[in-house]
Each structure stands twice: as C-alpha cells, then as structure tokens.
N, C-alpha and C positions, 0 to 999 in steps of 0.2 A: 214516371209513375209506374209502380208495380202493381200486376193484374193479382188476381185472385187466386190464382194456382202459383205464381210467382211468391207473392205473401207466403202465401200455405208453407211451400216448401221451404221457404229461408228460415219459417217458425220451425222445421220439422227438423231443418240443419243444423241450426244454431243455437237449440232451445234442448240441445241431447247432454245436459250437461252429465249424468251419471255411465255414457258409456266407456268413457277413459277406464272407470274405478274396473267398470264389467270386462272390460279387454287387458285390464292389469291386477288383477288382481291381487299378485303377489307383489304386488309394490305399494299397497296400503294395507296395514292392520290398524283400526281404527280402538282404540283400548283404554281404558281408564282405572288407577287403584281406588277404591273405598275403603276406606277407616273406619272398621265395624262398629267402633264406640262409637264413632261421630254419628253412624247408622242409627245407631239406640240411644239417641238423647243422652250419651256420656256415660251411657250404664255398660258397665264392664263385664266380662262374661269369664272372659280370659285374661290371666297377666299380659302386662306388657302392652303393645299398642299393635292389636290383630290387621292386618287390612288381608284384603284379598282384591286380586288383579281379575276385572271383566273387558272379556275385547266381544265389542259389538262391530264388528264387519258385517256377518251378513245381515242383520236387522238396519242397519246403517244406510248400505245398499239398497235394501225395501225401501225403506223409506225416500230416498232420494229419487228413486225409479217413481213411487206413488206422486212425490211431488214433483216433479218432471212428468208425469201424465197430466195433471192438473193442470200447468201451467198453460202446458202445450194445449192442453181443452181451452182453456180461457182464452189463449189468442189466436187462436182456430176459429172460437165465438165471438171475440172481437172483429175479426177480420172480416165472416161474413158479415154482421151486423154492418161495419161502413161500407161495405162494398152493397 
C-alpha cells in the first residue's frame, strides 16, 4: 500500500501529461484550416472557396497545462480525502 506523499508524488509523476509538448515544442504545431463560407452560414464574401489556416499551439498548450492543474488538484483531493 502506498502512503500519502508516495500517492502525491506518483500523481505529480504521471499526471504531467503536457510537459512533453512544453520541452518539445518544435515538434508539435497544432493547426487547423477553416472555410470561411462554411464560417458564415454558406454566405459568400469572396469568389471561390476562401479558407484560412489557424495554428493554435500556444493556446492549446494553456489549455492542457489549465487541465493538467485540474486534474492533478482533484487527485491530490482525492488522495487526502482516503487517506
């Protein structure tokens, strides 16, 4: 059975899933095209079929860190709770 600081830290270990992304950065661009018409209910602004390419990395990365804090809270909270 694992104690209380033991718990802790195997949450603190194993529960890091965004630091890969943070210590690599250049090896993920996270990015996606939108289709402006599709954007505006099929209404056309410009000929042809406009899209434009958005790359969310660093917002991506927030977010993964925010929930990666979160989780790590909850099983930090769980932990003491049984112990």
């Amino acid at each position: 059975m694992l104690t209380v600081a033991e718990s802790k830290e195997l949450v603190e270990t194993h529960f890091a899933f965004s630091q890969p992304i943070r210590e690599n950065r250049d090896a993920f661009r996270l990015s996606t095209t939108l289709n402006l018409s599709d954007l505006l209910g099929g209404f056309r602004l410009l000929p042809g079929n406009p899209t434009v390419a958005v790359e969310y990395t660093d917002e991506a990365l927030r977010a993964l860190q925010h929930a990666e804090q979160q989780v790590t809270a909850k099983a930090n909270t769980e932990i003491t709770r049984q112990f």
